[in-house]
C-alpha positions in Angstrom: 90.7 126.6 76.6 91.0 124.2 79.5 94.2 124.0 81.4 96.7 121.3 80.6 95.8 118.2 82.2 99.1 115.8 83.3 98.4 112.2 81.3 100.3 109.1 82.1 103.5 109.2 80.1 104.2 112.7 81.1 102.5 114.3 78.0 100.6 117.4 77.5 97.1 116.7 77.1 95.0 119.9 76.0 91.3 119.8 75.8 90.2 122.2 72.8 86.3 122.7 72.9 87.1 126.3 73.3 90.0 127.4 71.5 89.8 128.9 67.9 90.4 126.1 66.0 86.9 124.8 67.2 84.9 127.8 68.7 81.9 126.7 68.4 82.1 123.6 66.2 79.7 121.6 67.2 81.8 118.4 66.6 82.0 115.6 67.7 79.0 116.0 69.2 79.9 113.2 71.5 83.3 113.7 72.5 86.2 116.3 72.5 89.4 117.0 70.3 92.8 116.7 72.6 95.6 117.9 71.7 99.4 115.8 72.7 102.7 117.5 72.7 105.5 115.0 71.7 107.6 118.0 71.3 108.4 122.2 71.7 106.7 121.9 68.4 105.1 118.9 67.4 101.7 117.8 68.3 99.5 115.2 68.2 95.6 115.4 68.2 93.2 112.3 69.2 89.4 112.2 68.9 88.1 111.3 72.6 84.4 110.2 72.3 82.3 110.5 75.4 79.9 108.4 73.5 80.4 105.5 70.7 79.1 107.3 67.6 76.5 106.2 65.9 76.2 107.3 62.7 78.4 108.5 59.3 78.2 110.5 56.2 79.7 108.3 53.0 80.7 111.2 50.5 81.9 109.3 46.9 83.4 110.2 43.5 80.3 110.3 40.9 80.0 108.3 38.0 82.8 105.4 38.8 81.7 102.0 38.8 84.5 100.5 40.7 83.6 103.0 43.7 80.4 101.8 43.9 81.1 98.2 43.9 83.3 99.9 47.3 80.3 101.7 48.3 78.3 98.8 48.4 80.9 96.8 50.4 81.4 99.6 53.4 77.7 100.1 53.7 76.7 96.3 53.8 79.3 96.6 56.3 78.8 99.5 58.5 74.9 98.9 58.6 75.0 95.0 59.5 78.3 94.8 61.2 78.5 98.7 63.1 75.2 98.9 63.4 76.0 102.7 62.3 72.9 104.9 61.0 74.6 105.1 57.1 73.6 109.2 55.1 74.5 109.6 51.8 74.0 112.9 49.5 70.5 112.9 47.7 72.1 112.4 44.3 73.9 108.9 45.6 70.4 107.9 47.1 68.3 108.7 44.1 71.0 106.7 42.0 70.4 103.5 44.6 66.7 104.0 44.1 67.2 104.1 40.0 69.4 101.1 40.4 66.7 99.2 43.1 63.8 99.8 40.9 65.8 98.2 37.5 65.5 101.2 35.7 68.9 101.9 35.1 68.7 103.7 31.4 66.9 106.0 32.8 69.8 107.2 34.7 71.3 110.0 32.8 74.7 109.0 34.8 74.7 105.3 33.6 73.4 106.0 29.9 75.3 108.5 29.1 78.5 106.8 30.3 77.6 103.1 29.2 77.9 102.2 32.9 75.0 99.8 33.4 76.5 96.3 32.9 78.7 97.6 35.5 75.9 98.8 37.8 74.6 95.3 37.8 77.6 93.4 38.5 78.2 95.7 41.8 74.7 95.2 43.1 73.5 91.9 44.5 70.3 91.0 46.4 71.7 91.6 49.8 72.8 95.5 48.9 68.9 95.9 47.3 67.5 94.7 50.7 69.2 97.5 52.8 69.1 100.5 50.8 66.0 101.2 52.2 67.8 101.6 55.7 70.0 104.2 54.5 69.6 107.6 55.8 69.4 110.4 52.4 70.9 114.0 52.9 70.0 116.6 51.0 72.8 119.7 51.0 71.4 123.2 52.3 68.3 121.2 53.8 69.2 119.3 56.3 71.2 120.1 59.1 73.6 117.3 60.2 75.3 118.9 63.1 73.9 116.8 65.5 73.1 113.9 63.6 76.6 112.6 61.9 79.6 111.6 64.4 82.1 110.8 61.2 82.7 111.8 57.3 83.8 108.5 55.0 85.5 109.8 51.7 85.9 107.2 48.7 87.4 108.7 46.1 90.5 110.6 45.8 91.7 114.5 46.4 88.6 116.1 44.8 86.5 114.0 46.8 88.0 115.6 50.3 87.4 118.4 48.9 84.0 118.4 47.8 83.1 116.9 51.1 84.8 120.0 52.5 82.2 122.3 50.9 79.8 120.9 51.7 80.3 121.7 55.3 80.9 126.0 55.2 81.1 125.9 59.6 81.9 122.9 61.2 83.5 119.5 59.9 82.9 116.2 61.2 86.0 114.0 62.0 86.7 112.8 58.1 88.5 109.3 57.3 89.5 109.3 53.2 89.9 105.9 51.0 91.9 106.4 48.2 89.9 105.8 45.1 91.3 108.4 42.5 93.8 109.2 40.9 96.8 111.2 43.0 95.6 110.3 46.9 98.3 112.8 48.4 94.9 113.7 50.9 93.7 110.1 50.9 96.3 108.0 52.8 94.1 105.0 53.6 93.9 102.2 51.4 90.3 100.6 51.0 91.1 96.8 51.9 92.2 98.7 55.3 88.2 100.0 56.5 87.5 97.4 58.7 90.3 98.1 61.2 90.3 101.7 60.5 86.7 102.2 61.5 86.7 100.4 64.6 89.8 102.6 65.7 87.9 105.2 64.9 85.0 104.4 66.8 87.1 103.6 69.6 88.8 106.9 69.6 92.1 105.7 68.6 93.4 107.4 66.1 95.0 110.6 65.6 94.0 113.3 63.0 96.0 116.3 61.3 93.7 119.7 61.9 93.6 121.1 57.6 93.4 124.8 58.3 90.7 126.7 55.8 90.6 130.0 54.8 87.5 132.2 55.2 86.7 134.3 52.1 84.1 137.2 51.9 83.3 137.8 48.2 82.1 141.8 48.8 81.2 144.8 47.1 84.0 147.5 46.3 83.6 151.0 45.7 84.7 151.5 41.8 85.7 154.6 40.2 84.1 153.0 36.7 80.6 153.7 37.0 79.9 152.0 33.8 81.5 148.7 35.2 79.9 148.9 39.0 76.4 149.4 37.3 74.2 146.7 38.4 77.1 145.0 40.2 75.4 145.1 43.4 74.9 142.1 45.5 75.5 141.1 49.1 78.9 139.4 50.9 79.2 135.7 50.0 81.3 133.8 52.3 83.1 130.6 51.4 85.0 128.1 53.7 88.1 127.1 51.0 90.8 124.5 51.5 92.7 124.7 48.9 92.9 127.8 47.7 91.2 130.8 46.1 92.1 131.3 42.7 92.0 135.5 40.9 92.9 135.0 37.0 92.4 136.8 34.0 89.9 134.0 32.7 88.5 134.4 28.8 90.3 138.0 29.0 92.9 138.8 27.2 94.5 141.6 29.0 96.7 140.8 32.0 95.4 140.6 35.8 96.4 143.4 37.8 95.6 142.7 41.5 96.2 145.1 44.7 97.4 142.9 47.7 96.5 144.6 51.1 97.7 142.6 55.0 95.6 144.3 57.5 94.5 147.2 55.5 98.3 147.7 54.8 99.2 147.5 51.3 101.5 145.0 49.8 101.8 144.7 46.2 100.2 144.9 42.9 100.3 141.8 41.0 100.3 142.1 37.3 100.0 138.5 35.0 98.1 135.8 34.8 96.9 136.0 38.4 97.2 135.5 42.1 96.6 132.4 44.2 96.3 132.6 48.1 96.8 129.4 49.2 96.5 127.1 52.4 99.0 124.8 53.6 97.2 121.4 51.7 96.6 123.8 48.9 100.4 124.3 48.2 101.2 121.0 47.2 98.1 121.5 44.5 97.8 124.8 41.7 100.3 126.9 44.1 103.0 124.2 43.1 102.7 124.4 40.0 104.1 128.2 40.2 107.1 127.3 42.4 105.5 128.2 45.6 107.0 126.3 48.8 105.9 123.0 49.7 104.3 123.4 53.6 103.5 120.8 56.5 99.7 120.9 57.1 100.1 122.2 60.7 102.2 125.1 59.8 100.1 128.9 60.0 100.6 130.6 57.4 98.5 131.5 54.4 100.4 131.2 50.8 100.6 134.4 48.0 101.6 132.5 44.6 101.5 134.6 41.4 100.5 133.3 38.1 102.9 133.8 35.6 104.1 137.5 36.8 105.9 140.2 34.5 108.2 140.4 36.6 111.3 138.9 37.1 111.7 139.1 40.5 108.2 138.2 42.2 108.6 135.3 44.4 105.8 133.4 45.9 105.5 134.5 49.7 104.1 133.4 53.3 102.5 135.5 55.6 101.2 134.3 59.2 97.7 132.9 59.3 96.4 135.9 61.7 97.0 138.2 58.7 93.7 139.4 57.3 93.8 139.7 53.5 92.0 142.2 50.9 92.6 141.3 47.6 91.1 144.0 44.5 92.0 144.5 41.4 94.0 147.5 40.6 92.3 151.0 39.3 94.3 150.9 35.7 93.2 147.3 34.8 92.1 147.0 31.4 89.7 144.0 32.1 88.0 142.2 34.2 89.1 139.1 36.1 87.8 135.8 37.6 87.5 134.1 40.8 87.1 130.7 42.0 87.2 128.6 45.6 88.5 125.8 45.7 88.2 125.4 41.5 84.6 126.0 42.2 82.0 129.0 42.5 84.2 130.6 39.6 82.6 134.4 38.6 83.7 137.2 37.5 85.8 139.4 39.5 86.0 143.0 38.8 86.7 146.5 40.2 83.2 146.6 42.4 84.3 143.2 44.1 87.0 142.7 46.7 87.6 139.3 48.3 88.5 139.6 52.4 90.6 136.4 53.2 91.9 135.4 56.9 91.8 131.7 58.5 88.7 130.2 59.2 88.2 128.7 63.0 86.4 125.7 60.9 89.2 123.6 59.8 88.9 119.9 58.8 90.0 117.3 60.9 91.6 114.6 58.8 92.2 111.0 60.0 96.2 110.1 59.5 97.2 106.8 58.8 100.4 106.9 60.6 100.7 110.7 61.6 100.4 114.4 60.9 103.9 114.7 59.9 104.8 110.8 58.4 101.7 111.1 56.2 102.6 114.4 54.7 106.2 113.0 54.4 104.9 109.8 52.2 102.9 111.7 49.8 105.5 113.8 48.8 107.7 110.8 48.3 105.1 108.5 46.7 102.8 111.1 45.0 104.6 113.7 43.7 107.9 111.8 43.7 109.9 114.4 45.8 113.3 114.0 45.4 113.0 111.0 43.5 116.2 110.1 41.2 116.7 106.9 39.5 119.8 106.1 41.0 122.3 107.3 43.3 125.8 108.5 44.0 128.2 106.1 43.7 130.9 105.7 46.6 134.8 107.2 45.4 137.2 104.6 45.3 140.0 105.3 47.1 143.6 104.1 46.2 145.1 101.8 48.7 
């Protein structure tokens, strides 16, 4: 990591190309990440581009009329006005082509979910005349590492985090439009692109750094021989930022899962399952089993059980330089599941063990306001933190 540089205003100003939040990233590949201390703790990170980027990703939620009648907006806009080169996934471009060529019945997405009067209405002639200037990316084809400057999500949570697998090293800055349902990762408001673009392309804004966690799906020696046979396979690795999820699944029997911190061993869980967490995943599934609510830009990594049989097993944080092996337990009856962030699910069972530690490949997240304001505001206004209809009234006191 570079040596602090002395800004004007007396801040901190840390240049981060080399530090392990983006060893080897790749991104931006026209500018640096710096890093401003407002604080003993707090800090704020700004996008510096070296060069005005060029080009952007559009990532939106499938089968939604109302986002593409967005979609069509933001590209008409980026294309004419930002003169930005404009990707989308295959599947969005093949669904532009359907729509161009006035076939859309033959859409399985629009027949199937009486969407084409809606189709129409979105599309005009101006939209048809530059779809064939946008850029199609197909995933585990092309590489985009040097190609895209900036991800724009329309859609809402699930969105972020589909566009976050799609990327398993490094993550271009990403800017989220809240077009779902919750939008507690998806501060932005649509009506507000315009102006949040052309901060971003002047380098403007500041972004909140969403640690991921790296996860090795690997083979385990088993004392079952009848259960390891045929269970061999090589590691899988997934980048996850919400969470990975071990449950009993279709199984009857409970979950019983060993919990080992640097090869040092922690617990067994026995319920419904176990859910390591990151710090955006604990306002999602870990909630839901009383884990603790924590600020994006805290390390730490989250251990939430599912429904233990226990009356006394707490959800936990450990520091995010703790490596993780999860497995499940000898005496378990059954076999388990595992997903990554709700997706990849498979079975999970005494040949596997998952390896879990933070990933240097986190996702930088545009903030509206800032790291900590942002984070603030959706727990008020999303999940209606400490929200109470009215409040306590004053005591009168006699004269």
């Amino acid at each position: 990591m570079g040596q602090p540089q002395e800004p004007a205003g007396g801040c901190n100003v840390v240049r981060h190309p080399g530090n392990l939040l983006f060893q080897n990233r790749g991104y931006p590949p026209k500018g640096s990440y710096q890093s401003y201390s407002t604080g003993n703790v707090q800090k704020q990170h700004h996008l510096s581009w070296t060069n005005p980027p060029t080009s952007c990703l559009i990532i939106k939620k499938y089968h939604d009329p109302a986002v593409l009648k967005k979609f069509k907006t933001i590209c008409i806009w980026l294309i004419t006005d930002q003169r930005l080169d404009v990707y989308v996934e295959e599947k969005d471009f093949e669904e532009l082509q359907t729509i161009k060529a006035g076939d859309l019945t033959s859409n399985s997405s629009y027949a199937n979910l009486k969407m084409v009067a809606g189709a129409i209405e979105n599309i005009d002639d101006k939209f048809l005349s530059l779809i064939d200037n946008i850029k199609v990316w197909t995933f585990g084809k092309d590489k985009l590492n040097n190609k895209v400057d900036f991800i724009v999500c329309l859609g809402g949570d699930g969105t972020l985090l589909y566009a976050s697998s799609l990327f398993q090293n490094s993550v271009p800055p990403v800017i989220a439009f809240n077009l779902g349902s919750l939008g507690f990762l998806t501060p932005f408001e649509f009506r507000e692109f315009p102006t949040v673009v052309k901060k971003i392309v002047k380098g403007t804004l500041g972004f909140t750094l969403r640690s991921r966690l790296d996860c090795c799906l690997m083979p385990c020696s088993s004392q079952d021989d009848e259960e390891s046979e045929g269970d061999e396979f090589l590691p899988i690795s997934y980048q996850v930022l919400n969470e990975i999820i071990i449950d009993r699944g279709v199984h009857s029997g409970v979950c019983m899962v060993d919990i080992y911190c640097d090869d040092f061993f922690v617990t067994t869980v026995i319920g419904d399952g176990l859910i390591v967490a990151t710090p955006t995943g604990s306002t999602a599934y870990a909630a839901a089993t009383g884990a603790s609510v924590v600020a994006p830009s805290v390390p730490c990594v989250i251990l939430a059980p599912i429904c233990p049989h226990s009356l006394s097993f707490r959800p936990i944080m450990v520091p995010a330089n703790c490596v993780l092996k999860c497995k499940l337990n000898p005496d378990a009856r059954s076999k388990a599941s595992i997903s990554f962030d709700g997706r990849h699910r498979q079975d999970f069972t005494k040949s596997h063990a998952v390896e879990i530690s933070a990933s240097q490949f986190s996702v930088p997240c545009i903030d509206k306001e800032s790291s900590m304001k942002d984070w603030v505001n959706g727990l008020r206004n999303c999940l209606m933190w400490n929200g109470r209809s009215a409040t306590q009234k004053p005591l009168n006191k006699p004269n």
